[in-house]
Backbone bond lengths (Angstrom), bond angles and torsions (degrees), N, CA, C in turn:
res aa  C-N    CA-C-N  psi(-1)  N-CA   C-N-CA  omega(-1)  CA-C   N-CA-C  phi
1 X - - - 1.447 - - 1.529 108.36 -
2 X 1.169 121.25 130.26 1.499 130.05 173.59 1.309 106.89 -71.35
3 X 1.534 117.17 166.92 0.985 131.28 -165.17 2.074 90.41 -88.61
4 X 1.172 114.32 -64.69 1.602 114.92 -179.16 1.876 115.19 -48.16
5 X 1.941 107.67 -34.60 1.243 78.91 154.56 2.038 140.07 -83.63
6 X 1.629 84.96 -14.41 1.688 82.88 173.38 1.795 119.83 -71.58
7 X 1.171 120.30 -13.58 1.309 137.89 179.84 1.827 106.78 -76.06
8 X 1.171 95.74 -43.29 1.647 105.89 -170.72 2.020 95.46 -89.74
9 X 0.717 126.78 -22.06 1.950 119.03 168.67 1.667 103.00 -97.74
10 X 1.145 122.22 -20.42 1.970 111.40 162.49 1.453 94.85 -77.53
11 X 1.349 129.32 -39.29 1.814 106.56 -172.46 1.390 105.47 -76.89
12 X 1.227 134.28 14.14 1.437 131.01 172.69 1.531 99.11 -101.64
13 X 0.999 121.69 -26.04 1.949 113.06 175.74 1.188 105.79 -58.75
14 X 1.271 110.82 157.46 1.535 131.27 159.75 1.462 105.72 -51.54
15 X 1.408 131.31 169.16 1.643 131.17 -149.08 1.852 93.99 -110.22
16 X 0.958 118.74 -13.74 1.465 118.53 149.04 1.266 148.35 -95.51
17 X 1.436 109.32 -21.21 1.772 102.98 133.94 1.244 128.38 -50.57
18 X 1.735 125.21 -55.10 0.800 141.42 -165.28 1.510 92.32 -61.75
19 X 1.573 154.67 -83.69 1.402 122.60 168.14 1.181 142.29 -52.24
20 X 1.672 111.72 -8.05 1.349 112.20 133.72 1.803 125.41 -36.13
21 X 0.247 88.77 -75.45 2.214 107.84 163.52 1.328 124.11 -47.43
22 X 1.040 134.98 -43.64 1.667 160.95 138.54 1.779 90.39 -44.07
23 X 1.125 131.12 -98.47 1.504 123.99 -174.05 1.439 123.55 -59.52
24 X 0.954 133.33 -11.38 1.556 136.40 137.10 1.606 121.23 -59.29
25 X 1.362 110.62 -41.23 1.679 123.12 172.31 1.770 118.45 -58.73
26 X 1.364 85.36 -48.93 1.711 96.66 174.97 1.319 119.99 -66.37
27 X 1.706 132.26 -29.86 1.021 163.30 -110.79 1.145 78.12 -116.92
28 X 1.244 119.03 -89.13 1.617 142.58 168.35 1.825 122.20 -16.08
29 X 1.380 89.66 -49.88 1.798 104.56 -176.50 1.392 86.77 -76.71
30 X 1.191 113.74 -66.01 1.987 96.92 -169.30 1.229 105.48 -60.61
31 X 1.035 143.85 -34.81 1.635 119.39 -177.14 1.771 110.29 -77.58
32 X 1.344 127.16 3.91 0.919 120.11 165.16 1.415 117.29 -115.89
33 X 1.385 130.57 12.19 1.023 144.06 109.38 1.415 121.05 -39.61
34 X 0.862 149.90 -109.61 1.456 155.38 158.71 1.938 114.79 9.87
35 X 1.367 98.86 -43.81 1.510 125.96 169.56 1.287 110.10 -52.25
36 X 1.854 115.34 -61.97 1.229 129.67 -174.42 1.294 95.10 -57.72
37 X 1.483 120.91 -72.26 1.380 110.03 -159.10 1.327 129.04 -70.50
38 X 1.609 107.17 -16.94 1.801 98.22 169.71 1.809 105.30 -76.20
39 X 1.343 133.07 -16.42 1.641 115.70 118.15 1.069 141.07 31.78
40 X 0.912 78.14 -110.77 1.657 117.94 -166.00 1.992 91.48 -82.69
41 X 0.990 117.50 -26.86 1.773 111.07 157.65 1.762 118.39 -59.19
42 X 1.185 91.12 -54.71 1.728 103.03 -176.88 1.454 104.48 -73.79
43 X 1.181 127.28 1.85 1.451 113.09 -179.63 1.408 112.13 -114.06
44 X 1.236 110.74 -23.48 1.713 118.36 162.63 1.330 133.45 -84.07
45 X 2.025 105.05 -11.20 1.545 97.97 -146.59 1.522 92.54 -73.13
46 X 1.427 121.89 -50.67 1.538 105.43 -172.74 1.432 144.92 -82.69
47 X 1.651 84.58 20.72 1.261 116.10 143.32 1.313 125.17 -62.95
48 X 1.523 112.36 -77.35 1.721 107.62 169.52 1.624 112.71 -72.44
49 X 1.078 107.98 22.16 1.928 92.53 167.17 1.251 106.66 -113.80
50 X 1.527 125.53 -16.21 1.513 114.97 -177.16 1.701 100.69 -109.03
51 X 1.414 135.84 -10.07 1.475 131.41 148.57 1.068 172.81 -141.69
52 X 1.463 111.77 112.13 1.257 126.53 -121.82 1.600 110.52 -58.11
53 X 1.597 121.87 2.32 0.905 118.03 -161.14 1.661 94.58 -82.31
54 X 0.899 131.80 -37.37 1.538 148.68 158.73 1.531 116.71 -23.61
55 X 1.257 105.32 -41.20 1.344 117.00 -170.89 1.868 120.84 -132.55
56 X 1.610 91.16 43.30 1.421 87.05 -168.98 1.682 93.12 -94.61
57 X 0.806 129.66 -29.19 1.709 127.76 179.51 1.703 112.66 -65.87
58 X 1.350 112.96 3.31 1.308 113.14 175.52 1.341 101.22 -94.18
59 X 1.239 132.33 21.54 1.827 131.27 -163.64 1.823 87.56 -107.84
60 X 1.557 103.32 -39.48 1.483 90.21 -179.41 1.534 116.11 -108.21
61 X 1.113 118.45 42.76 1.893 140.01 164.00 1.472 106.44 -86.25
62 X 1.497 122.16 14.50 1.523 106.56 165.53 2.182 87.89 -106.56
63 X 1.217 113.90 -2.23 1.584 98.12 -176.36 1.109 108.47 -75.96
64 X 1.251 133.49 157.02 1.756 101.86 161.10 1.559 94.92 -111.38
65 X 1.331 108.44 144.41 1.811 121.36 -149.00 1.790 87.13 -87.91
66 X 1.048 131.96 -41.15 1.530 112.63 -172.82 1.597 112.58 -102.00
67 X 1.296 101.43 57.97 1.378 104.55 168.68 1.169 105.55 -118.20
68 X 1.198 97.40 139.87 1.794 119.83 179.05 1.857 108.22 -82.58
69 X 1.689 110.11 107.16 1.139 86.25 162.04 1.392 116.70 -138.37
């Protein structure tokens, strides 16, 4: 199914299915978003847990960098 014909049978629904469909659609993309990136977590973490070279700029994350003093 093409994308222009799935576009052209949602504009035939009633206007609350049709964001019925739209918020189910979005629904979908963010959770596969979310998917990717817990990912892309598990594929680096023991990476940054075994070197420290990775994580040496987290030593100065108690400064806060745009403070005026």
């Amino acid at each position: 199914m093409t994308t222009a014909l799935i576009i052209r049978e949602i504009s035939k629904l009633p206007w609350t299915e049709r964001l019925l469909v739209v918020e189910k659609t979005l629904r979908s993309i963010r959770q596969d978003k979310q998917r990717s990136l817990a990912q892309a977590v598990d594929a680096l973490y023991q990476d940054y847990a075994a070197d420290a070279d990775l994580t040496a700029f987290t030593q100065i994350d108690v400064d806060s960098f745009y403070e005026a003093k």
